[in-house]
C-alpha positions in Angstrom: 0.0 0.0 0.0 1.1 3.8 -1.1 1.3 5.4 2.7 3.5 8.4 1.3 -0.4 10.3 0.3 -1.4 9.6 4.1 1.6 10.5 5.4 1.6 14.2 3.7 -1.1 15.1 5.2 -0.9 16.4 8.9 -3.5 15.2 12.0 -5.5 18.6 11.8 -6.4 18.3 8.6 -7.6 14.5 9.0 -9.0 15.2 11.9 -11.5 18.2 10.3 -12.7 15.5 7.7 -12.8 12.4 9.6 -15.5 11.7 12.3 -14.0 13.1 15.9 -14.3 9.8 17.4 -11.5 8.6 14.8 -8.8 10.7 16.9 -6.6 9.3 20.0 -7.0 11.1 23.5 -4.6 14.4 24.0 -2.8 12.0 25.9 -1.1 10.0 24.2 1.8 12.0 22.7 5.5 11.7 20.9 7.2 10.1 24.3 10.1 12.6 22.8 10.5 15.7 20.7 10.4 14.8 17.2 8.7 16.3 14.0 8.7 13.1 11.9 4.9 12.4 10.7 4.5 8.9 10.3 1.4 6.8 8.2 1.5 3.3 8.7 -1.1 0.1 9.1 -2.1 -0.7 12.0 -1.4 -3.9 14.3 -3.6 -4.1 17.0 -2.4 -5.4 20.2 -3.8 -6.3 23.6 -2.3 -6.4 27.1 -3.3 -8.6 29.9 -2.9 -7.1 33.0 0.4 -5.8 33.6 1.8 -8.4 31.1 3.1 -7.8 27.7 3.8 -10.7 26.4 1.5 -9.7 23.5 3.8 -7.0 22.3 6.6 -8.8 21.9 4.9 -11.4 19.9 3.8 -8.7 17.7 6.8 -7.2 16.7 8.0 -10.4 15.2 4.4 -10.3 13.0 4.2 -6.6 12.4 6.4 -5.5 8.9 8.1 -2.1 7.8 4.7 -0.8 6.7 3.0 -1.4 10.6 2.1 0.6 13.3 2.0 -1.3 16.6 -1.1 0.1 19.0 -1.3 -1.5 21.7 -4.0 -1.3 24.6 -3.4 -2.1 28.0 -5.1 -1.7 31.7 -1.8 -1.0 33.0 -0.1 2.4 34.6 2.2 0.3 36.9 4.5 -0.9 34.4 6.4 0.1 31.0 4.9 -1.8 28.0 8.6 -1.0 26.2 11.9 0.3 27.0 15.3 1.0 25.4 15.7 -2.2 24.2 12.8 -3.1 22.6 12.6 0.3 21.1 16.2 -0.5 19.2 14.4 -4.0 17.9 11.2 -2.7 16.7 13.5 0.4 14.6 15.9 -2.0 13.7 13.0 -4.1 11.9 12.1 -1.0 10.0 8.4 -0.7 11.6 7.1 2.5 11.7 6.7 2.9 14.9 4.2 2.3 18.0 0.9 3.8 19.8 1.2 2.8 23.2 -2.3 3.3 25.7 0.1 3.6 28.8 3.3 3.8 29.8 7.4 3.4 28.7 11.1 3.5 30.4 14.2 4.1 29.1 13.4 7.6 27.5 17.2 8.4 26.4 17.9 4.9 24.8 14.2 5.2 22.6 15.2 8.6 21.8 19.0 7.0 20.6 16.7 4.2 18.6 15.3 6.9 16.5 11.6 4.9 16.9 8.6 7.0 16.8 6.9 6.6 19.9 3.8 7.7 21.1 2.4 6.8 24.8 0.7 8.8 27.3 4.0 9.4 30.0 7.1 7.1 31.7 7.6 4.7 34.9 11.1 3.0 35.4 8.9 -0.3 36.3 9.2 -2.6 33.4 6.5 -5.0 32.2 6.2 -9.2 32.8 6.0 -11.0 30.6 4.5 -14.2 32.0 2.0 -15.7 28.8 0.4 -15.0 25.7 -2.8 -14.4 24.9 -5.2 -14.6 22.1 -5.0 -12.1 19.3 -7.4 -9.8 18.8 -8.7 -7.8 15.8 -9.0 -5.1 17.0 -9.3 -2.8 20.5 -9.9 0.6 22.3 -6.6 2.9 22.1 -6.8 6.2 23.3 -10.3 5.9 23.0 -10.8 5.0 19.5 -11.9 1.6 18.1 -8.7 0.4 16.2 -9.0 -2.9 13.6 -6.3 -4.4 12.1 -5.6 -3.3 9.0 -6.4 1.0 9.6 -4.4 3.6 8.7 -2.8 5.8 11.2 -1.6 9.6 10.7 0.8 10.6 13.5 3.1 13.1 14.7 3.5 16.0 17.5 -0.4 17.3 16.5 -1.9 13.9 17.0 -2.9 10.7 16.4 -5.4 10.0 13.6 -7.1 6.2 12.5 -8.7 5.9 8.9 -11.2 3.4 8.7 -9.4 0.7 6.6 -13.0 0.6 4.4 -13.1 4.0 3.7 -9.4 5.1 3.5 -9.9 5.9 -0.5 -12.7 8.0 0.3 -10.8 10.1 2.8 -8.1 10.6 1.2 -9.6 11.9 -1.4 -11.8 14.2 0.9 -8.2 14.7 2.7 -6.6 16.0 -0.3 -9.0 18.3 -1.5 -9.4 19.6 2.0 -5.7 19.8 2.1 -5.4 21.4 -1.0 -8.1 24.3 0.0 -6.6 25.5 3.0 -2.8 25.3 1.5 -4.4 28.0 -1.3 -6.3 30.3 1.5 -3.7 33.3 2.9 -4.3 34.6 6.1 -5.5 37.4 4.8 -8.4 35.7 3.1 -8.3 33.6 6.0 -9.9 37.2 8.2 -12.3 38.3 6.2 -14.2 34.9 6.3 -13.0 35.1 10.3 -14.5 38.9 10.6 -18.1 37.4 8.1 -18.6 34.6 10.3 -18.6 36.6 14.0 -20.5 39.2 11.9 -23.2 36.7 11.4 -23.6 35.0 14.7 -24.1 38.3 16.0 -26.8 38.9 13.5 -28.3 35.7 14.6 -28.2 36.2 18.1 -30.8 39.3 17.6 -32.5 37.5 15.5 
């Protein structure tokens, strides 16, 4: 699949055209400071309780065009650290989602990996047994199947409907296209119309 037209396109302007369910809490953020914008397919994964077994089974399954998201019920323990981190950019995946917590922040920044996760604990994860795998699961609030597309960088995290993903592109694009051709000046004359009329319809 041809992620390069996702990836152009930043979270703001996915997020105006696709319904505001489809974008992850505030919370989960770059775990680092990077400006990278990544697009990528995502591999859902669920945690048992403060075990991640589960994640390391999917890096081995995930490929250079996957984003790993990952739920868990955990904010006692890190679901990756340094280590991990190197493995996963070593493998040429495009990075992970993670609905909790990491360690090691100076050896994932060294790694290069994009990570996104909502804060750090210097408590790693067990890893005790797998699981079953699952199709898909709630991260950051947002229903995530296998096979989605997610848009993410330092604005957010976005997930396209894998069904759909033509269609908003396309809606995307033009969107995308619109606001690249509207100046700021045009840009406050449509600001100063629209107060204009909401204060006409307030007397009204």
């Amino acid at each position: 699949m041809n992620l390069e037209e996702y990836e152009k396109i930043c979270p703001t302007i996915w997020a105006d055209i696709l319904p505001e369910h489809q974008s992850l809490s505030y919370q989960i953020k770059p775990i680092y400071p990077f400006k990278k914008r990544v697009a990528g397919i995502a591999l859902p994964v669920k945690c048992s309780p403060d075990d991640i077994s589960m994640v390391h089974k999917a890096i081995y399954e995930a490929n250079d065009q996957s984003i790993i998201m990952v739920e868990t019920n955990s904010n006692k323990h890190a679901v990756i650290g340094g280590n991990v981190a190197q493995l996963i950019s070593e493998l040429m995946i495009k990075g992970i989602v993670v609905d909790g917590l990491v360690r090691d922040l100076k050896e994932i920044e060294e790694s290069g990996l994009c990570v996104f996760a909502k804060g750090n604990i210097p408590v790693a994860g067990k890893r005790k047994k797998l699981i079953d795998d699952v199709l898909s699961i709630n991260c950051g609030g947002v229903i995530v199947n296998k096979g989605d597309i997610v848009v993410a960088d330092f604005e957010g995290i976005v997930v396209i409907p894998y069904d759909k993903k033509n269609d908003y592109l396309k809606m995307a694009q033009e969107h995308n296209s619109k606001d690249q051709k509207t100046s700021f000046k045009d840009w406050k004359v449509k600001h100063k119309q629209m107060i204009q009329s909401l204060k006409s319809t307030k007397h009204d």
